[in-house]
C-alpha positions, 0 to 999 in steps of 0.5 A: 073532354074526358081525360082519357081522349088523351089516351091510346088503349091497343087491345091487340096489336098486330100479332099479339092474342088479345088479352082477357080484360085488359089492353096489351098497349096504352100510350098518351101525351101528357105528364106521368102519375106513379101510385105507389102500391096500396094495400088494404088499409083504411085511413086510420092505418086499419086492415080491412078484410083480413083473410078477404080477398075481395073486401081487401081488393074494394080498399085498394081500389079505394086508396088508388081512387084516393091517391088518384085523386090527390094527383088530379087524376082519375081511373080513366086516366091509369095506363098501367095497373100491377097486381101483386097476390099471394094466390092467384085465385084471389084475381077473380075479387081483384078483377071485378073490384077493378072492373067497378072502376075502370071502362072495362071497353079501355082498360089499363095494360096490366100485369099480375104477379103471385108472391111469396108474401107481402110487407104484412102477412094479413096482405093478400094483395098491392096494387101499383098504378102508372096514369097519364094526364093531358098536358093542359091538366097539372094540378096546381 
């Protein structure tokens, strides 16, 4: 059984014009992940990508992919995803670096939000994750 049997994805609920790319409405039974927004660091404290949205878009999903795991979870099981851009042009990068890990047929709600600017100017994007494990699996 997959993590994400556990998991409802509505795409379009009565009423509500489908959205391009995610699900208007995930719900599910089980205990709450909270990632905190990641940003393009590798393990060493390192910028990857200054000035490259989609090499710095690859990290994040990366490090979510990392603390995601740490929890026992995994992308199938995010619910919620917050994007967090100093230009929305760079949502192009962040989708299709997205789109690698995620079941583009259930994708996760998600939000996206142009800033004025990040913790650190050479940030051009966060992105914060919310997931839901079935019951039956806590980590230890």
């Amino acid at each position: 059984m997959s993590h994400a049997d556990h998991l409802e994805h509505l795409l379009a609920p009565a009423g509500v014009a489908p959205g391009r790319g995610y699900s208007h409405v995930v719900q599910g039974t089980g205990h709450f992940v909270a990632v905190s927004g990641q940003v393009a660091l590798d393990e060493h404290g390192a910028v990857v990508g200054p000035g490259d949205p989609d090499a710095q878009a690859r990290q994040v999903f990366e490090n979510l992919r990392r603390c995601l795991a740490a929890a026992g979870a995994g992308f199938s099981d995010v619910v919620k995803l917050t994007f967090f851009i100093t230009d929305v042009g760079f949502l192009p990068a962040i989708r299709a670096a997205r789109d690698e890990v995620i079941d583009t047929a259930r994708p996760p709600a998600s939000s996206a939000v142009q800033v004025a600017a990040l913790i650190r100017p050479e940030f051009l994007l966060e992105i914060e994750a919310f997931a839901v494990l079935p019951e039956e699996h806590r980590p230890s």
